[in-house]
VOBA-1610 file (N, C-alpha, C; in pm, whole numbers, padded with zeros to 5 digits, always signed):
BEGIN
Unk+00084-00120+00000Unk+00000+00000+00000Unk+00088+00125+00000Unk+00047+00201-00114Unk+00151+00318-00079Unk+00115+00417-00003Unk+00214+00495+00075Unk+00188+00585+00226Unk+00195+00751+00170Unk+00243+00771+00069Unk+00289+00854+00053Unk+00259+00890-00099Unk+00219+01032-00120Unk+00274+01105-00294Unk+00343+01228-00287Unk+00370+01257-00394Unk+00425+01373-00337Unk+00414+01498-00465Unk+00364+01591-00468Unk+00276+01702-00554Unk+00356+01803-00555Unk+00371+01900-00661Unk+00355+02026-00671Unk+00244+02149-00731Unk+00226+02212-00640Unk+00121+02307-00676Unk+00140+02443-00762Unk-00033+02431-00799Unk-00022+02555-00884Unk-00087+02657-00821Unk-00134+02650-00703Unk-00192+02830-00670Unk-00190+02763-00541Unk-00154+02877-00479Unk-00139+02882-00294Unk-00276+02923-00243Unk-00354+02827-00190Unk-00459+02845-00130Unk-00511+02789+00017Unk-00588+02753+00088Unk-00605+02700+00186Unk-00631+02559+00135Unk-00726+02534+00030Unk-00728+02400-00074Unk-00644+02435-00181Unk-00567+02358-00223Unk-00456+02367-00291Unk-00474+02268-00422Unk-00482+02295-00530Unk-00487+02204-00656Unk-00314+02174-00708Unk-00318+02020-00723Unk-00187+01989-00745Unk-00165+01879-00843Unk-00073+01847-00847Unk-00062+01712-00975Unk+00051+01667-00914Unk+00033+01460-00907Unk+00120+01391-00841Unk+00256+01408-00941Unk+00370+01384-00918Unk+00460+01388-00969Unk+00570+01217-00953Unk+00529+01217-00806Unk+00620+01098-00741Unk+00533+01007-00634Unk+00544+00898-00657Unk+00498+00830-00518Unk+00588+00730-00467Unk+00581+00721-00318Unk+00718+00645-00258Unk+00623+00650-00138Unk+00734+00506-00028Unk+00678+00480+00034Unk+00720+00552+00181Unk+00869+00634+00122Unk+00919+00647+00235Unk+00965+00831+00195Unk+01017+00913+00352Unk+01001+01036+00240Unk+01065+01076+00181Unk+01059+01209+00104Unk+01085+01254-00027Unk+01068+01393-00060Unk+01178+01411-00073Unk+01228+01589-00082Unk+01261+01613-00204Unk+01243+01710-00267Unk+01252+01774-00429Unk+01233+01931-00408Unk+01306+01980-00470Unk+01322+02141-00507Unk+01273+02167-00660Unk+01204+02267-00645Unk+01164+02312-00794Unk+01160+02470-00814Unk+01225+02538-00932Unk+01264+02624-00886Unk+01141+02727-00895Unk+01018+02693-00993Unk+00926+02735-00998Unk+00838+02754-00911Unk+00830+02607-00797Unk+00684+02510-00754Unk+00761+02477-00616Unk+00633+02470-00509Unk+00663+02444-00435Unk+00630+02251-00407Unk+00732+02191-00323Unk+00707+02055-00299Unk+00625+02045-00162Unk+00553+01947-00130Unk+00453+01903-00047Unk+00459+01778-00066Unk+00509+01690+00123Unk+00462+01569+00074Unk+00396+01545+00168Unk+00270+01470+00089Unk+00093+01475+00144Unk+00106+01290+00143Unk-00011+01306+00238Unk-00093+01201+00266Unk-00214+01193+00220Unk-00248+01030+00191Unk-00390+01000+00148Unk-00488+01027+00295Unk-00620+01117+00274Unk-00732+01128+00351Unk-00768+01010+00380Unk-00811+00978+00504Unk-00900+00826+00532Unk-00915+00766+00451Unk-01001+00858+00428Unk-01159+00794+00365Unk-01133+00703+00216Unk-01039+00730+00170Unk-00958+00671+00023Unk-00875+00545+00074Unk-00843+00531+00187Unk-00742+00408+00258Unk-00868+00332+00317Unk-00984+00393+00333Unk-01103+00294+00391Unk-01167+00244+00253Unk-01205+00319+00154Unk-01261+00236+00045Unk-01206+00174-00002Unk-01095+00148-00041Unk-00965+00079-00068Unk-00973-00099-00005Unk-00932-00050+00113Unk-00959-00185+00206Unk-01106-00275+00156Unk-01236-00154+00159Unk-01345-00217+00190Unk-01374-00296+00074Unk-01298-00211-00064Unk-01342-00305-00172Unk-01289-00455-00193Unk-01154-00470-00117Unk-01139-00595-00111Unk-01098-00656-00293Unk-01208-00764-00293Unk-01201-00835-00424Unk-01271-00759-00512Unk-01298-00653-00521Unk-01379-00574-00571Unk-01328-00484-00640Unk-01175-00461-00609Unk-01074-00397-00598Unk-00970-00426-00753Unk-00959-00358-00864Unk-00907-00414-00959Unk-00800-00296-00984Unk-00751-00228-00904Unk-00669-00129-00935Unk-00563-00192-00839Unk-00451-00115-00852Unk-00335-00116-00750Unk-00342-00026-00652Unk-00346+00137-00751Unk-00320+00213-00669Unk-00426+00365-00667Unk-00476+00363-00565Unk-00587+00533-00563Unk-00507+00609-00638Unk-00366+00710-00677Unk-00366+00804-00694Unk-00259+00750-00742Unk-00226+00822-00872Unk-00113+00762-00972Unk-00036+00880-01003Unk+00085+00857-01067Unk+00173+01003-01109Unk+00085+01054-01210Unk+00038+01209-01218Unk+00021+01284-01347Unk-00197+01334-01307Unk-00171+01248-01187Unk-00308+01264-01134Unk-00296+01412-01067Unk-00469+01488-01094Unk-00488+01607-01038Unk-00547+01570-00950Unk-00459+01661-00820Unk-00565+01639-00658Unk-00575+01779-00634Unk-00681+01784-00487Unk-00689+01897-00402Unk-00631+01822-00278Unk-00548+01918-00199Unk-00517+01842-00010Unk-00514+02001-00001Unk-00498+01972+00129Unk-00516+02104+00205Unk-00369+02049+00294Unk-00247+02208+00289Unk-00154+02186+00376Unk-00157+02206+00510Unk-00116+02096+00576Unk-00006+02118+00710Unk+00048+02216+00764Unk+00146+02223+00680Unk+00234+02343+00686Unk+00366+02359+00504Unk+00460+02410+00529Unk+00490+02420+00417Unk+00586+02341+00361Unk+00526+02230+00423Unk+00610+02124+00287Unk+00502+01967+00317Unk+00438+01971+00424Unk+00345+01827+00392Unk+00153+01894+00399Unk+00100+01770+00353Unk-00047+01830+00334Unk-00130+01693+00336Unk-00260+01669+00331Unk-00339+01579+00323Unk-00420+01600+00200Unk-00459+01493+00100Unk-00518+01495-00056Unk-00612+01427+00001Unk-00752+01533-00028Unk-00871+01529+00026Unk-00950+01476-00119Unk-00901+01495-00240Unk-00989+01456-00367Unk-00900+01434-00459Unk-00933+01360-00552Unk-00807+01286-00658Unk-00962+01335-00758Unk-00921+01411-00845Unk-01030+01475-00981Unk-00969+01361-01084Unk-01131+01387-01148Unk-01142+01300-01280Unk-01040+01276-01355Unk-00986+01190-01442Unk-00897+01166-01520Unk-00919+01208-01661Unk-00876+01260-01748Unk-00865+01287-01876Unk-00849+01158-01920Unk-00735+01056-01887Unk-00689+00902-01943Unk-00615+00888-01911Unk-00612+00743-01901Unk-00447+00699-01808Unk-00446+00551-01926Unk-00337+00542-01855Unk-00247+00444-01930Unk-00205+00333-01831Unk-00220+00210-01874Unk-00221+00120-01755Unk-00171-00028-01847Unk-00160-00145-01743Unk-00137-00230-01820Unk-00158-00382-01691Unk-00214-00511-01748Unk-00225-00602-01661Unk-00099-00576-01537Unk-00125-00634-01425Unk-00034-00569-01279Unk+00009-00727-01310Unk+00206-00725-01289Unk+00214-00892-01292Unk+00169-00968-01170Unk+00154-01097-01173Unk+00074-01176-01115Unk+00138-01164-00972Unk+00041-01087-00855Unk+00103-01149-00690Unk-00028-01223-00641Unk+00042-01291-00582Unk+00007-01431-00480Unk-00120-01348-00380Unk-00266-01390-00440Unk-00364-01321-00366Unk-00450-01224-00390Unk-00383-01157-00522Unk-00425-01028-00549Unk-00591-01045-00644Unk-00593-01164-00683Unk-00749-01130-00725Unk-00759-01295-00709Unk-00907-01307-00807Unk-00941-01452-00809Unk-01031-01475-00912Unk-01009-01664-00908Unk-01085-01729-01071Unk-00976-01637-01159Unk-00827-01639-01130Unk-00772-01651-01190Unk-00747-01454-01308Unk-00808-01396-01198Unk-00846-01249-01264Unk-00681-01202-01241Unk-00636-01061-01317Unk-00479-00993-01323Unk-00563-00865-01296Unk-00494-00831-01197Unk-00539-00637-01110Unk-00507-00542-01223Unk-00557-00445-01231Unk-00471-00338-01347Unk-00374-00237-01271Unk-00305-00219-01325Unk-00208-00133-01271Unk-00171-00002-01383Unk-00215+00087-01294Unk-00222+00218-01352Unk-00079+00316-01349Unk-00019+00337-01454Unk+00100+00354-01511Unk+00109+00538-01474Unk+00048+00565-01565Unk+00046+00718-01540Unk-00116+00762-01577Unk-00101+00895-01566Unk-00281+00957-01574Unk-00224+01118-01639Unk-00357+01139-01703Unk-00328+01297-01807Unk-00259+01343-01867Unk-00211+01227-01949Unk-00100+01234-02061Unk-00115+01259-02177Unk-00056+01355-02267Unk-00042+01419-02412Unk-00021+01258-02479Unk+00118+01218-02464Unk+00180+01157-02532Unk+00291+01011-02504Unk+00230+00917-02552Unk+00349+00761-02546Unk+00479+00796-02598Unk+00579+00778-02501Unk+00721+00743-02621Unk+00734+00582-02634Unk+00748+00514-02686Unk+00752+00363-02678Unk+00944+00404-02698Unk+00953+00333-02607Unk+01118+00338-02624Unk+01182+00196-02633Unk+01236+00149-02786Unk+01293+00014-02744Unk+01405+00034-02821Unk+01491-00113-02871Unk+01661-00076-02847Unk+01668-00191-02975Unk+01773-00188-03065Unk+01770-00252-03201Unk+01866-00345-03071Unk+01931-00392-03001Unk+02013-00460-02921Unk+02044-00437-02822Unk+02083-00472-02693Unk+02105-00523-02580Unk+02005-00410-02513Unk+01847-00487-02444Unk+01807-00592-02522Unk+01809-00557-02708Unk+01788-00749-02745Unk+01727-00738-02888Unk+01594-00658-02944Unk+01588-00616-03057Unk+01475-00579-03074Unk+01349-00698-03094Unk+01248-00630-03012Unk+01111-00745-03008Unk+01044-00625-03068Unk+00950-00692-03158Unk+00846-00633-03255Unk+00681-00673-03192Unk+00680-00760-03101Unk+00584-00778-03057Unk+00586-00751-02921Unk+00685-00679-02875Unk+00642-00630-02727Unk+00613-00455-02753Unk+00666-00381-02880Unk+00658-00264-02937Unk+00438-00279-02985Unk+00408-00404-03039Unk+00298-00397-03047Unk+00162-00398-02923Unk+00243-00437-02821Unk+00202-00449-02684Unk+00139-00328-02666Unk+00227-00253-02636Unk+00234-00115-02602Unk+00183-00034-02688Unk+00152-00043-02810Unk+00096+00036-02905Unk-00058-00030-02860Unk-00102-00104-02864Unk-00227-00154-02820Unk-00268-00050-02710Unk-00160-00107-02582Unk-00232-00003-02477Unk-00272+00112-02517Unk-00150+00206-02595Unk-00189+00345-02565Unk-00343+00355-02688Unk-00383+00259-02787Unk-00455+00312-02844Unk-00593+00250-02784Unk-00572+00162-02681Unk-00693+00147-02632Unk-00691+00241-02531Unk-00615+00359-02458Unk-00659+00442-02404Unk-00678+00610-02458Unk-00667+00544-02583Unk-00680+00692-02689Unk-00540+00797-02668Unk-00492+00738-02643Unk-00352+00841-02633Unk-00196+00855-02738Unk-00207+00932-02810Unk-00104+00912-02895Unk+00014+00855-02846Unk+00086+00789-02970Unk+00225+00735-02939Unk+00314+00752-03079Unk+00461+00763-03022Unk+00536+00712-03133Unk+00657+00651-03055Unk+00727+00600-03175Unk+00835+00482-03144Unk+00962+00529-03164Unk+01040+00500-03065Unk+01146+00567-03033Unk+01266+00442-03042Unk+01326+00395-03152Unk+01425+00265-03171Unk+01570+00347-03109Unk+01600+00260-03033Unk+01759+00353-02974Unk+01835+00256-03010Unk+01977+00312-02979Unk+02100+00222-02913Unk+02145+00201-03094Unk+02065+00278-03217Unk+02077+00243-03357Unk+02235+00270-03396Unk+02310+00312-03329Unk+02459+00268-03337Unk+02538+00171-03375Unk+02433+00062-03285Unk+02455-00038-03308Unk+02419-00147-03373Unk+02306-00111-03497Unk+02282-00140-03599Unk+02394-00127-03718Unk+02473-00202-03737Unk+02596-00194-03801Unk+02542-00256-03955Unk+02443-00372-03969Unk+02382-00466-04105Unk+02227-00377-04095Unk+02243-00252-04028Unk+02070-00190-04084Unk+01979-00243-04109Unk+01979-00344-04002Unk+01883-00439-04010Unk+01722-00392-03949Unk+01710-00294-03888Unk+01611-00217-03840Unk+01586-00132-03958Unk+01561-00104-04037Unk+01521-00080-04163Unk+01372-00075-04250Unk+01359-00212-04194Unk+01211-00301-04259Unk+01146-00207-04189Unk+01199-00292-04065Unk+01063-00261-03894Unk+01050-00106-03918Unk+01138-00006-03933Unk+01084+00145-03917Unk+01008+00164-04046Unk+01019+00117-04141Unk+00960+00155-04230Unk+00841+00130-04268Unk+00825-00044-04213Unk+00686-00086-04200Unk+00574+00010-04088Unk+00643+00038-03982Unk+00573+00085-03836Unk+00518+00254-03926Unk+00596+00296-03984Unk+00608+00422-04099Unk+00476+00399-04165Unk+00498+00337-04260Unk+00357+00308-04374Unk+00236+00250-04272Unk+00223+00219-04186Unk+00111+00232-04079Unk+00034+00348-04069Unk+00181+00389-03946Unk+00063+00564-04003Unk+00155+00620-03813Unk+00220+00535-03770Unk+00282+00571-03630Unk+00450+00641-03733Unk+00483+00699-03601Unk+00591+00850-03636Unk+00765+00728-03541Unk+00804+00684-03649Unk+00918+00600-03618Unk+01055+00749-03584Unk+01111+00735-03484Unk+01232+00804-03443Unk+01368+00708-03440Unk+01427+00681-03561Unk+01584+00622-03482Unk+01649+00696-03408Unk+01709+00676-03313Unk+01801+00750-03221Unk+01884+00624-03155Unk+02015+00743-03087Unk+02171+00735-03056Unk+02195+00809-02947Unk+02195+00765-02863Unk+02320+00862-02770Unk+02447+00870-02809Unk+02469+00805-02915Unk+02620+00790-02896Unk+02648+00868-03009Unk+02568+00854-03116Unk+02643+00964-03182Unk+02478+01104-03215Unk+02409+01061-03126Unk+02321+01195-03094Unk+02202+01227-03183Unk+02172+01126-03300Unk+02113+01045-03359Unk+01991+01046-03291Unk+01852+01150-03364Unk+01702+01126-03351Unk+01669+01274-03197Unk+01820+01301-03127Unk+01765+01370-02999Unk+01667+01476-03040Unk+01707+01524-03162Unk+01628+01661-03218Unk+01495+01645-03210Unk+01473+01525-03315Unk+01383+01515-03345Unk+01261+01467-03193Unk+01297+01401-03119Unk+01242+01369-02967Unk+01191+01473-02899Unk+01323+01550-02914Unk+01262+01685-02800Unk+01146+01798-02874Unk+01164+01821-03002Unk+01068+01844-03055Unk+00936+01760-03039Unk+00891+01692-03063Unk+00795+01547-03033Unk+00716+01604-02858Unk+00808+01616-02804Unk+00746+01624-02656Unk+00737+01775-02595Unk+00816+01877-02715Unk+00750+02024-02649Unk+00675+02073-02656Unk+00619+02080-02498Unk+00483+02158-02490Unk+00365+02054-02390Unk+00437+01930-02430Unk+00355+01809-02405Unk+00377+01781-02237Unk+00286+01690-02194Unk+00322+01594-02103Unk+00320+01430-02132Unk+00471+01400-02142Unk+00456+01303-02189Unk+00527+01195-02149Unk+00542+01029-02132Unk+00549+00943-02077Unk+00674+00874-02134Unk+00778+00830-02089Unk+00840+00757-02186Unk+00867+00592-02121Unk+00813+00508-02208Unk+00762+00353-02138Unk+00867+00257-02245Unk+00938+00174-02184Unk+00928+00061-02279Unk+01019-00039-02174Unk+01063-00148-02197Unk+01139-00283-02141Unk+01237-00239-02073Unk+01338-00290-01951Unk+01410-00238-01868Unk+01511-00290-01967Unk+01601-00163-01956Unk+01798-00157-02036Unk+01786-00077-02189Unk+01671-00065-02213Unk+01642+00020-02346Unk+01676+00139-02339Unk+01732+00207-02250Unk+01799+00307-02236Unk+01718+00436-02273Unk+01569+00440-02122Unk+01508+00549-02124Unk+01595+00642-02069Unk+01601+00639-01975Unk+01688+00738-01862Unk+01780+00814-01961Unk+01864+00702-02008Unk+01983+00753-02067Unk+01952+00869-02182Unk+01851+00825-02260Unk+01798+00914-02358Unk+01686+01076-02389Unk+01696+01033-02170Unk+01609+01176-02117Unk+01732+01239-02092Unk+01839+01177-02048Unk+01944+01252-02007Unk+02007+01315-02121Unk+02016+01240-02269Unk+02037+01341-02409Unk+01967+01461-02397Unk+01821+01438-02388Unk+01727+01508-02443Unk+01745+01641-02270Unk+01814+01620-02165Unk+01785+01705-02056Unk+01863+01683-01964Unk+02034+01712-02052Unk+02138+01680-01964Unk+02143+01713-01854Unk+02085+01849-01776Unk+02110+01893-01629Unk+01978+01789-01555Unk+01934+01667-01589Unk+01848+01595-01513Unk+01970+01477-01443Unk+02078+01407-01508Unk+02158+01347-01451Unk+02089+01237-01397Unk+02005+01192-01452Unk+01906+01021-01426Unk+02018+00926-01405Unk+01965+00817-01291Unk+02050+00689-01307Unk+02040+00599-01426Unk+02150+00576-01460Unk+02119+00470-01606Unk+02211+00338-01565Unk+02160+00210-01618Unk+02237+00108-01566Unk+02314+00043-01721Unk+02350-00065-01653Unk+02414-00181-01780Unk+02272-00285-01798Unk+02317-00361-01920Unk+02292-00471-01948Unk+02312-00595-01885Unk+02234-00671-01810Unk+02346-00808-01756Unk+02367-00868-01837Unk+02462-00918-01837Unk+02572-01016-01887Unk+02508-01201-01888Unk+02428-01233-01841Unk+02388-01357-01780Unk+02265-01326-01885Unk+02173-01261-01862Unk+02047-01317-01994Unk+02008-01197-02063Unk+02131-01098-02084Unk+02096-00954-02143Unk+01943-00916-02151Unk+01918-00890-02025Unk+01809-00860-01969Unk+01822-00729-01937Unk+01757-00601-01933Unk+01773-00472-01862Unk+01761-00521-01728Unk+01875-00411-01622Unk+01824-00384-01477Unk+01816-00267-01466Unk+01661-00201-01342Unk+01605-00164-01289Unk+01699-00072-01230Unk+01683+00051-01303Unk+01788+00178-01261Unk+01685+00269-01216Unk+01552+00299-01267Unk+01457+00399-01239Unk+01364+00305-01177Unk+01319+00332-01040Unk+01269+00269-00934Unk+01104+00308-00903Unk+01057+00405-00949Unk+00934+00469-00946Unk+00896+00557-01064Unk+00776+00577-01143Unk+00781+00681-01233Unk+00778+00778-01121Unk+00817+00870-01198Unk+00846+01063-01147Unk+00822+01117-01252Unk+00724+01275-01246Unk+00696+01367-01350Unk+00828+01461-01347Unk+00862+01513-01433Unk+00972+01612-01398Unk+00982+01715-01528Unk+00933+01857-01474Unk+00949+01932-01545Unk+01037+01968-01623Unk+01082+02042-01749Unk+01222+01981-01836Unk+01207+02136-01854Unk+01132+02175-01878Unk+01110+02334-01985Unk+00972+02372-01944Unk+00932+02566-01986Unk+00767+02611-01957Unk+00675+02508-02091Unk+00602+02440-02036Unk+00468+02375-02022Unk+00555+02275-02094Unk+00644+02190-02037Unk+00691+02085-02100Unk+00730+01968-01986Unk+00692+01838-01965Unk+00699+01771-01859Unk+00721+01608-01907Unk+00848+01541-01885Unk+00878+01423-01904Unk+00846+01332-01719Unk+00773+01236-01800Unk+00731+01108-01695Unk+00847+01003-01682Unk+00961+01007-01635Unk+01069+00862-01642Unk+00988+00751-01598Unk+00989+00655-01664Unk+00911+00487-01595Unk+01019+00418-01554Unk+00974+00294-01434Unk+01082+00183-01461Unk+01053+00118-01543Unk+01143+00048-01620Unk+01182-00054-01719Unk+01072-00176-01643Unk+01000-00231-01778Unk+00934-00354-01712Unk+01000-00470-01815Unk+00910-00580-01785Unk+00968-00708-01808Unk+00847-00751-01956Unk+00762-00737-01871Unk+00640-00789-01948Unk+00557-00708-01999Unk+00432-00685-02033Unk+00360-00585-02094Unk+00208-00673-02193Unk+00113-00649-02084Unk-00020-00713-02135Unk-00105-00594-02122Unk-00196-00517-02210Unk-00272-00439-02171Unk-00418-00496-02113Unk-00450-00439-02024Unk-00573-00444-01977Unk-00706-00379-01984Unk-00814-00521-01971Unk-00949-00472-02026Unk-00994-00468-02162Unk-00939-00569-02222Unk-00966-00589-02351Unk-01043-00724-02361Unk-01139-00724-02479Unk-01199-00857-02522Unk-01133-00857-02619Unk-01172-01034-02666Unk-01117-01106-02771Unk-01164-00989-02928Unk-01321-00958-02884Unk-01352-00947-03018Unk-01331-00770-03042Unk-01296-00715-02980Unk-01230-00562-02966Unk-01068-00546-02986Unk-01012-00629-02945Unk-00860-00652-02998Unk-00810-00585-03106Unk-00884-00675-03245Unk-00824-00595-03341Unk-00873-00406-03363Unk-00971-00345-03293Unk-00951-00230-03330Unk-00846-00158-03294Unk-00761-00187-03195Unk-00612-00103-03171Unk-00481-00129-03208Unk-00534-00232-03326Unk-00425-00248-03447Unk-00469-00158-03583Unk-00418-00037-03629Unk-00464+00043-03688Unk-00490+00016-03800Unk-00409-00075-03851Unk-00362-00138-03985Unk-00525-00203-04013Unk-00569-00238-03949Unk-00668-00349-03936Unk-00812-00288-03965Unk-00781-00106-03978Unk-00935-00060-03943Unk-00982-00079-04060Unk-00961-00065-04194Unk-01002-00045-04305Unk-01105-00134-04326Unk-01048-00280-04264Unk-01094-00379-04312Unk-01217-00463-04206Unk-01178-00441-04101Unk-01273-00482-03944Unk-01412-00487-04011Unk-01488-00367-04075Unk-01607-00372-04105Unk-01637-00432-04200Unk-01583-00511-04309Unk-01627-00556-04395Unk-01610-00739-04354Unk-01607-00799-04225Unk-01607-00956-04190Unk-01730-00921-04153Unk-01723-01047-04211Unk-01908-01158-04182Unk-01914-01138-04082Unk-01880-01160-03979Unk-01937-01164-03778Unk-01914-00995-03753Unk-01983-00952-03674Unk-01946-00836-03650Unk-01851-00863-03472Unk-01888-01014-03454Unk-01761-01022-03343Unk-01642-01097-03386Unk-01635-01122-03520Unk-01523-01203-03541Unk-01393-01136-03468Unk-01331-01258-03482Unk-01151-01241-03352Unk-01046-01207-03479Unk-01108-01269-03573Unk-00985-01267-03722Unk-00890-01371-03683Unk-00922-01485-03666Unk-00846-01575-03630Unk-00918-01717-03737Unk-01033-01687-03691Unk-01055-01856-03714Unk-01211-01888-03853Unk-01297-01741-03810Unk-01372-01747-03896Unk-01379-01705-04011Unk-01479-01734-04066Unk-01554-01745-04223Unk-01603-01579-04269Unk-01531-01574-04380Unk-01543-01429-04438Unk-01478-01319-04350Unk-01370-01361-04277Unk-01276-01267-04214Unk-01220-01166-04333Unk-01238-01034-04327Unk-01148-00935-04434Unk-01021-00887-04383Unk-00990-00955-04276Unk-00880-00889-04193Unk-00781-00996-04235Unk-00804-01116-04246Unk-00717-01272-04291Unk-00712-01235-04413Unk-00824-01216-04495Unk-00811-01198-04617Unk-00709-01079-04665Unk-00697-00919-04594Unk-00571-00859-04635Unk-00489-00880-04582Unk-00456-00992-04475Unk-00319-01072-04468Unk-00250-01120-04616Unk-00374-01170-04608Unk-00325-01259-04775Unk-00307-01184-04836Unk-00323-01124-04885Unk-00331-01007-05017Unk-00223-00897-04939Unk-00083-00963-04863Unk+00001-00849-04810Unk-00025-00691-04819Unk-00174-00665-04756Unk-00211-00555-04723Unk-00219-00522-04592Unk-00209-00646-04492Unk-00133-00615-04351Unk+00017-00681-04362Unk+00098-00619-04264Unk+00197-00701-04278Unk+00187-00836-04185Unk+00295-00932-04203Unk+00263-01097-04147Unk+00314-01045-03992Unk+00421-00988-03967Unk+00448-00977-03839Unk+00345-00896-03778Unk+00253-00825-03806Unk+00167-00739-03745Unk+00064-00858-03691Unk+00008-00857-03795Unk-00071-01038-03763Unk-00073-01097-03694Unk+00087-01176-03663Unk+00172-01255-03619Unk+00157-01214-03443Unk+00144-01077-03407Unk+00146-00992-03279Unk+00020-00998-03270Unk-00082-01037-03342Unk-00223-00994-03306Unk-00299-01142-03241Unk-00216-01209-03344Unk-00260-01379-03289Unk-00192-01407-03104Unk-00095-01339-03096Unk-00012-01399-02985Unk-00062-01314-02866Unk-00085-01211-02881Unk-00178-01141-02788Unk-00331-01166-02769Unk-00355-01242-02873Unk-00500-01255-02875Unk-00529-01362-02770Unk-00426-01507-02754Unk-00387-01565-02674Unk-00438-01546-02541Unk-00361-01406-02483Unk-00339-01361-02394Unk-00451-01307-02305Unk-00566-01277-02403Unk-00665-01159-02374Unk-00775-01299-02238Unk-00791-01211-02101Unk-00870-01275-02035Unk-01001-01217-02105Unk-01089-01312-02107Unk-01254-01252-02105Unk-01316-01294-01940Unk-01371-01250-01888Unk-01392-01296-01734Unk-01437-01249-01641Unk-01472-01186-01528Unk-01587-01118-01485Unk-01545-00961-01478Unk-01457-00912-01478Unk-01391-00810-01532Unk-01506-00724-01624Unk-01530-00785-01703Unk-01616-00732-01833Unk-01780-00710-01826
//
């Protein structure tokens, strides 16, 4: 249960309107040279409904980074968050599996960030390899929560046989905004920081893909922890420990995530799936079932511009393997 968030405000009042930035369990001090910091506590009454819902309960957490609250301060640096306001949209994704957390086999959602402009999908042509179907993961989420995205391929340095080529070009003729980028030789930063000014925006993808590192291009006086690759199953490790909002520039605000492992979006049916494959819309309305999955039935137009390489096979290929995945179950 988390004990703690921690806000900066926009007008000094006795009720104070704020937006989470950080949550931790333990405390937490930040200077801003604009904004003042406050670190608040959840009101009761949000730690009692919480409890009471029990199994009822399909969230992780009441109040997420990027969320607008009211608390009323203490004094001048802690306060109590008396209301967590409506969400514009958040971005979330199945919570991985703990021992207890739901039942009949249900996955909690876990809410990533809230009132976001913009997805960076950040993944890495190598260490890790590039996966084309964990990039489709994540494009799912953000378009089942209506939130733009584009794709951010790093570490392209080390594309020496330009073998990332196809993939940007295919993700391109889609209709999503492909960025190669480099830290190393500085490769795409332009184009990024442009992309996110003005915005509030999120940057998500697999741990070792080298977010941090590439906020730190894009906002050298931030000085983020960035880690290595292990050596044992070139796996990313876990250098950014909590998302944090962090102001970069006026009305410009980068979200750092930690690096995850896995990536299932949540709250999807089988037969809704394919609308957040974009590629797919043209054709969705013209199959025989109006619930077809595009898998298995008769007069599918979505199989049919498989065939007729008017989707591509790896797109497909990501739609079948997630489709897999999708619980239908009391959730719905």
């Amino acid at each position: 249960m988390v004990n703690f968030v921690i806000i900066f405000i926009n007008i000094c009042e006795v009720e104070i309107n704020g937006t989470v930035i950080r949550i931790e369990k333990d405390y937490f001090v930040s200077e801003s040279e604009s904004r003042n910091i406050y670190r608040c506590t959840l009101k009761g009454k949000f730690k009692k409904d919480f409890h009471m819902k029990k199994d009822k309960q399909y969230a992780l957490d009441i109040a997420v980074v990027g969320d607008f609250v009211e608390f009323t301060p203490n004094d001048a640096k802690s306060g109590v968050i008396h209301k967590i306001l409506p969400r514009n949209n958040y971005i979330s994704r199945k919570a991985p599996k703990i021992k207890g957390s739901g039942y009949r086999g249900e996955r909690l959602e876990q809410v990533i960030s809230a009132n976001i402009d913009r997805l960076v999908i950040v993944s890495s042509i190598f260490e890790p390899v590039f996966n084309y179907r964990v990039i489709d993961r994540f494009l799912v989420a953000a378009e089942s929560s209506h939130i733009e995205s584009i794709i951010v391929l790093n570490k392209m340095d080390l594309d020496q046989a330009r073998l990332a080529e196809e993939f940007i070009a295919a993700y391109r003729e889609i209709g999503y905004t492909v960025i190669p980028a480099s830290i190393i030789d500085k490769r795409g930063i332009k184009e990024i920081k442009e992309e996110v000014r003005n915005k509030k925006t999120i940057f998500w993808g697999q741990s070792g893909v080298g977010k941090s590192s590439l906020i730190n291009a894009l906002y050298p006086n931030l000085n983020l922890g960035t880690g290595e690759i292990s050596s044992f199953n070139q796996k990313g490790k876990h250098t950014t420990v909590t998302s944090t909002m962090i102001p970069t520039e006026e009305g410009t605000y980068i979200i750092d995530t930690p690096g995850i492992r896995e990536i299932d979006p949540f709250g999807i049916q089988k037969q809704d799936l394919g609308h957040y494959f974009i590629d797919f819309l043209p054709y969705i309305n013209a199959c025989k079932f109006s619930t077809c999955t595009h898998n298995h039935e008769p007069g599918c137009a979505v199989e049919q511009a498989v065939n007729d390489e008017k989707i591509f096979d790896f797109r497909y290929e990501s739609y079948l393997r997630l489709l897999e995945t999708i619980e239908q179950d009391i959730l719905f």
